[in-house]
PLY file of the C-alpha trace (Angstrom):
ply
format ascii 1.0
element vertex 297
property float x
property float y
property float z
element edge 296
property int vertex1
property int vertex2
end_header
26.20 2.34 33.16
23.07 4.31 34.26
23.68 6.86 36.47
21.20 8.76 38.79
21.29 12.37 37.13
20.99 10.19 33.91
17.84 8.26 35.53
16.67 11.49 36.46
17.02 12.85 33.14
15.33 10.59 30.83
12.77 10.05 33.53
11.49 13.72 34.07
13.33 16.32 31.97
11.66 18.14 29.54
13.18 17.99 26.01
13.34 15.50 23.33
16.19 12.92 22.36
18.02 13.53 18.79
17.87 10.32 16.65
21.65 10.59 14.90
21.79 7.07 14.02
21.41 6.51 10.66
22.67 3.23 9.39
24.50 1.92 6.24
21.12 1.52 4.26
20.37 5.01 5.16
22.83 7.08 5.48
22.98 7.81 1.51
19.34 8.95 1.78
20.40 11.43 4.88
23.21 12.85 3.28
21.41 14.01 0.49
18.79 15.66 2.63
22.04 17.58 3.86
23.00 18.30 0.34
25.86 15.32 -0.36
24.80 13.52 -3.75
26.13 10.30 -4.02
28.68 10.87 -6.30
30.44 13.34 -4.17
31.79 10.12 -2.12
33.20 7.06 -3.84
33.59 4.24 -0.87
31.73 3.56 1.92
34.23 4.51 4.33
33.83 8.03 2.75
29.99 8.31 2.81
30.79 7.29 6.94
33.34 9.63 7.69
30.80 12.44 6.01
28.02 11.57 7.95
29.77 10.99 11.12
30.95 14.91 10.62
27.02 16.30 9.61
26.34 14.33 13.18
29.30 16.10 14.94
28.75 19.26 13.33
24.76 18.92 15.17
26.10 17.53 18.26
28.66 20.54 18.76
26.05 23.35 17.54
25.44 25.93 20.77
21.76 25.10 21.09
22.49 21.45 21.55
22.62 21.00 25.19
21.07 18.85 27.73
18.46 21.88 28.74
16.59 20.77 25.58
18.25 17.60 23.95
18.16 15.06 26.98
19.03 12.01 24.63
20.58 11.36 21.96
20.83 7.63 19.69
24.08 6.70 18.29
24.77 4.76 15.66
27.55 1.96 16.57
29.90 3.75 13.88
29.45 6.98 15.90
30.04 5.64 19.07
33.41 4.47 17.90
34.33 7.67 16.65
35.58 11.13 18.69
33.87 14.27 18.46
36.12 17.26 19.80
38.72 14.60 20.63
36.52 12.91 23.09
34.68 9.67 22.26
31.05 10.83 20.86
29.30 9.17 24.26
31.32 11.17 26.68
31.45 13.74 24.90
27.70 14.11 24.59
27.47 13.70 28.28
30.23 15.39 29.78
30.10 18.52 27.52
26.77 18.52 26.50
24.75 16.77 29.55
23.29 14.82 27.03
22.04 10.79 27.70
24.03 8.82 24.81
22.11 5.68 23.86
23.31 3.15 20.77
21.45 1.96 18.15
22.05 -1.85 18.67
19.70 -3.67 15.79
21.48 -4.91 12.58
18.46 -4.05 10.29
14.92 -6.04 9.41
13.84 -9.12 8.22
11.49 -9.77 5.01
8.25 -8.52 5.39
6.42 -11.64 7.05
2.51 -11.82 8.09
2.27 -7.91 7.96
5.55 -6.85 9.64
9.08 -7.02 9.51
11.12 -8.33 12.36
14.82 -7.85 13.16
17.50 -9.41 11.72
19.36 -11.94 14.37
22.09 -10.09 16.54
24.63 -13.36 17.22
27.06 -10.29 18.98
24.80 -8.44 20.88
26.05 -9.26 24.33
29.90 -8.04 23.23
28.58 -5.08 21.73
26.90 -4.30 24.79
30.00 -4.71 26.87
31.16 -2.13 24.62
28.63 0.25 25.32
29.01 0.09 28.62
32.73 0.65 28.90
31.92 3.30 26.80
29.30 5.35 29.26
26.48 4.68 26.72
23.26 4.81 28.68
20.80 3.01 26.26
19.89 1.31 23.40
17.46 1.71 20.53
16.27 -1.32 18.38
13.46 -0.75 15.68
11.04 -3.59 13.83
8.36 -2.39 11.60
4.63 -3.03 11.81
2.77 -2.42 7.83
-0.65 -4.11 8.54
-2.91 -4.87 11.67
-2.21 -8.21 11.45
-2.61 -9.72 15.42
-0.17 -12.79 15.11
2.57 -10.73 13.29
2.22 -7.62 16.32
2.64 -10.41 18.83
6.00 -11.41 17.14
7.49 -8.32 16.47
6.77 -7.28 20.28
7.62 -10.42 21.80
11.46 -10.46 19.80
11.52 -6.47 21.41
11.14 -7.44 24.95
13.47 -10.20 24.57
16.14 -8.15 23.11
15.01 -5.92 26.23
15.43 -8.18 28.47
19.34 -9.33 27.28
20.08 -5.01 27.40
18.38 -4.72 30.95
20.52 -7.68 32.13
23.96 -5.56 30.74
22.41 -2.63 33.33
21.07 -0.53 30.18
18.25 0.83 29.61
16.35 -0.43 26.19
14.14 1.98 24.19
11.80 -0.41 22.21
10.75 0.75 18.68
8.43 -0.78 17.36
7.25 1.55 14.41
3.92 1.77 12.67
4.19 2.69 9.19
2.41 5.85 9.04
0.67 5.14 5.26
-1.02 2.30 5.72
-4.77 2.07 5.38
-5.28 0.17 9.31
-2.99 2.29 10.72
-5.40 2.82 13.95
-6.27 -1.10 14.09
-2.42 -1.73 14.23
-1.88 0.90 16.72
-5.02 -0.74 19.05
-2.89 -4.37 18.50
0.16 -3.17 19.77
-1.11 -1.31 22.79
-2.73 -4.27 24.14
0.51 -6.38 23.03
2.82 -4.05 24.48
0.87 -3.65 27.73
1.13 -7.66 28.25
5.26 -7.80 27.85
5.25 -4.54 30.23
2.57 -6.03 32.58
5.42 -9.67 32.48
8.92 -7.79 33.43
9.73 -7.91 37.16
8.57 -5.01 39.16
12.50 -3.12 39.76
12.69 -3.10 35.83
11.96 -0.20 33.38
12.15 0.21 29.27
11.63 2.98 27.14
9.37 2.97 24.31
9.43 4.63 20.93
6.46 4.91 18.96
4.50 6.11 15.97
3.04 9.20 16.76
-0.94 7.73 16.47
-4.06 8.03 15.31
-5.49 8.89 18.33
-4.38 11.37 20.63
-3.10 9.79 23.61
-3.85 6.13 22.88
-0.50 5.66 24.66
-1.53 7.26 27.90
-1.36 4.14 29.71
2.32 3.29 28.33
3.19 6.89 29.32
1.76 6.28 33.09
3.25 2.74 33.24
5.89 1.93 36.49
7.89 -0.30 34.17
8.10 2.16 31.77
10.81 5.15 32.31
10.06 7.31 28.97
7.69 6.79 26.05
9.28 8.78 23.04
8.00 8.95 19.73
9.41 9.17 15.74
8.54 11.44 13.69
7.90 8.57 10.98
8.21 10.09 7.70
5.77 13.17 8.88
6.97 16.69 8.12
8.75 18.49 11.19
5.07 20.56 11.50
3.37 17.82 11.41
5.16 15.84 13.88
5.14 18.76 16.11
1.47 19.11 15.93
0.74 15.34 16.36
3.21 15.56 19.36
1.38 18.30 21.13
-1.54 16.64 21.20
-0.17 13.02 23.23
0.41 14.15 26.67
3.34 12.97 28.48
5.22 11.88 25.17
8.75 13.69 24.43
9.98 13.43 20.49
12.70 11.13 19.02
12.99 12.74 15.86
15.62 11.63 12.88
14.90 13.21 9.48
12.66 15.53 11.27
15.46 17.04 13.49
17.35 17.87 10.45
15.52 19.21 7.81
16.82 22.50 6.40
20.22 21.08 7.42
22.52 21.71 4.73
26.40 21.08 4.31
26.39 24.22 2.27
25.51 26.32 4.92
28.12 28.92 6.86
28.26 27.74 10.57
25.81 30.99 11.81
22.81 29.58 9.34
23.55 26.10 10.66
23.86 27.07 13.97
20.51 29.20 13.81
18.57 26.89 11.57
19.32 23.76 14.39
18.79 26.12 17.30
15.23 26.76 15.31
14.86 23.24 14.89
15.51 22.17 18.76
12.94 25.05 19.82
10.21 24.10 17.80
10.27 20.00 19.03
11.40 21.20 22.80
8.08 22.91 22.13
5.79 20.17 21.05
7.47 17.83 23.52
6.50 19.67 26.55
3.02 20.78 25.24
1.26 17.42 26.30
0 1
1 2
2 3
3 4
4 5
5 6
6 7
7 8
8 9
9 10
10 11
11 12
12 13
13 14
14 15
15 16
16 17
17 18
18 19
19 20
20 21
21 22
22 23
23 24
24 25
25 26
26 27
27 28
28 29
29 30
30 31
31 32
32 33
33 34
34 35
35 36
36 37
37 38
38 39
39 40
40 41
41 42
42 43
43 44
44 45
45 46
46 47
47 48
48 49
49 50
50 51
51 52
52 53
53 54
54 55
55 56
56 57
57 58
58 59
59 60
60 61
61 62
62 63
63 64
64 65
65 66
66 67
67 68
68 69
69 70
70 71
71 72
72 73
73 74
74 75
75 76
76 77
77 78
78 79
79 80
80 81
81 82
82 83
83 84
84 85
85 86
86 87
87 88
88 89
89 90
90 91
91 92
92 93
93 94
94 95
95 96
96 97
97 98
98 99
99 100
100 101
101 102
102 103
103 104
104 105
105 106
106 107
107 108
108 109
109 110
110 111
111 112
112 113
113 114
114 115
115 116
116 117
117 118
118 119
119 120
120 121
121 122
122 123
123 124
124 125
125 126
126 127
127 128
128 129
129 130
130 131
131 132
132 133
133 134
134 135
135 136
136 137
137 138
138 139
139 140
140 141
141 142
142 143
143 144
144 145
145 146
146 147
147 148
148 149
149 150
150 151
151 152
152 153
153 154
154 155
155 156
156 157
157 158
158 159
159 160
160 161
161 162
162 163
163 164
164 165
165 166
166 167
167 168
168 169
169 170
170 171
171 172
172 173
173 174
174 175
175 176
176 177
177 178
178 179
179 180
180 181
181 182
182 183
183 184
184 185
185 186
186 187
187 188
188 189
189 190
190 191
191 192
192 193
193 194
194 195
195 196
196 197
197 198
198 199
199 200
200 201
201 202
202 203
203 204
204 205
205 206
206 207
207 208
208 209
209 210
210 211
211 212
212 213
213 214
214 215
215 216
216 217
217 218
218 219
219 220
220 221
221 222
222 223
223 224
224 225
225 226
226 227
227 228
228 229
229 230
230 231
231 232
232 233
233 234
234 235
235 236
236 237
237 238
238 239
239 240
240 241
241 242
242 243
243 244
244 245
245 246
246 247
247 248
248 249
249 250
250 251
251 252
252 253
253 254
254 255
255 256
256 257
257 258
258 259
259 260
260 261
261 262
262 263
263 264
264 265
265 266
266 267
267 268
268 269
269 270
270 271
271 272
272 273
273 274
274 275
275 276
276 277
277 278
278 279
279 280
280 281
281 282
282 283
283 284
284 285
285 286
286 287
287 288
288 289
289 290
290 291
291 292
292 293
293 294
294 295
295 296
């Protein structure tokens, strides 16, 4: 459960939370970025037990510590698992002073009227009880938004903040995601939807209740200003989308008030080739740069 250094953290700490939660659908994709090919591993279980030790390997580097990483998202896989002999969340927090949060959706839906929702989650209430035994702070759940389309915004927001709802009734805190694909042609119509959309769920959650947001860095520079300065909402985070790490970085200095949430972003260069002092340097780089752009706004 929540406690108040945690509040306190995610609330007004500059830094940036580490996405390490690749899923099954793209965890192939991640470990080739990190220089695993596919044929390296021959089972599932394998390609897992690789990525859970690229996400240790991060997660135990020197520069990862709470004075820069305040967050990091788990994947439920990760969670399970030990890093240093210590179970990843409290590990995280009680070596690293870093916020654990879990990655609690179970993928997306066919594209429908412009989006794609998330898949149902019949378990979600016993894997929260699991989270919370386990000192996980958070959760993360992401839906995708590929067209301005007004009716299909109002869904995929409406199934976030009643996911958000069932994870702030379990005493955790939910970071909402609901990402804007960043090459589509109404990308800045979509964006204008889901303000408005987003600002009517907040506006409907009693007054003692806050959620996170994370969010498509946007068109315009802080179109999410009021989301940043809303009392219902803790932190508003954003992913880096598919943009290059310079890109995201530049995109992120210009939203004031918004910390990154960065996946493939966080570790480019990465490589499992790489002697623990060029991994070690090349992550330490990589926090820098995004502590950077994260406290710029």
């Amino acid at each position: 459960m929540p406690n108040a250094e945690q509040i306190k953290q995610m609330t007004s700490a500059g830094g940036f939370i580490a996405a390490l939660d690749q899923s099954g659908g793209s965890t192939p994709k991640a470990l080739k970025l990190y220089g695993i090919e596919e044929s390296e591993y021959t089972s599932e279980a394998e390609m897992f037990d690789l990525i859970h030790a690229m996400r240790a390997r991060i997660a135990t580097a020197p520069a990862f510590t709470g004075d820069k990483v305040i967050g990091a998202i788990l994947f439920e896989m990760t969670m399970d698992r030990d890093i240093e002999g210590m179970p990843a969340a409290q590990f995280l927090w009680e070596k690293r002073r870093v916020v654990p949060f879990l990655k609690i959706d179970k993928g997306l839906e066919e594209a429908k009227d412009g989006v794609k929702l998330m898949k149902p989650m019949p378990h979600l209430d016993a894997l929260l009880d699991r989270a919370v035994a386990k000192g996980i702070f958070g959760t993360k759940e992401r839906s995708v938004i590929d067209a301005a389309s007004p009716s299909g915004i109002k869904a995929v927001v409406e199934q976030q903040f009643d996911v958000g709802r069932q994870v702030l009734a379990k005493g955790l805190v939910p970071i909402i995601e609901p990402e804007v694909t960043i090459s589509i042609s109404d990308k800045a119509e979509a964006e204008d939807i889901l303000l408005a959309e987003i600002l009517r769920c907040l506006d409907a959650l009693p007054a003692d209740q806050q959620v996170m947001l994370k969010l498509t860095l946007p068109e315009k520079a802080n179109l999410y200003k009021p989301l940043v300065d809303h009392p219902r909402v803790m932190r508003v985070v954003a992913l880096s989308g598919g943009y290059s790490r310079d890109e995201a970085n530049a995109r992120l200095a210009q939203n004031s008030g918004i910390i990154a949430s960065f996946s493939r972003a966080l570790t480019e260069g990465l490589s499992a080739q790489q002697a623990d002092a060029d991994f070690n340097s090349t992550i330490a780089g990589t926090i820098d740069s995004i502590h950077a752009a994260s406290i710029a706004g």
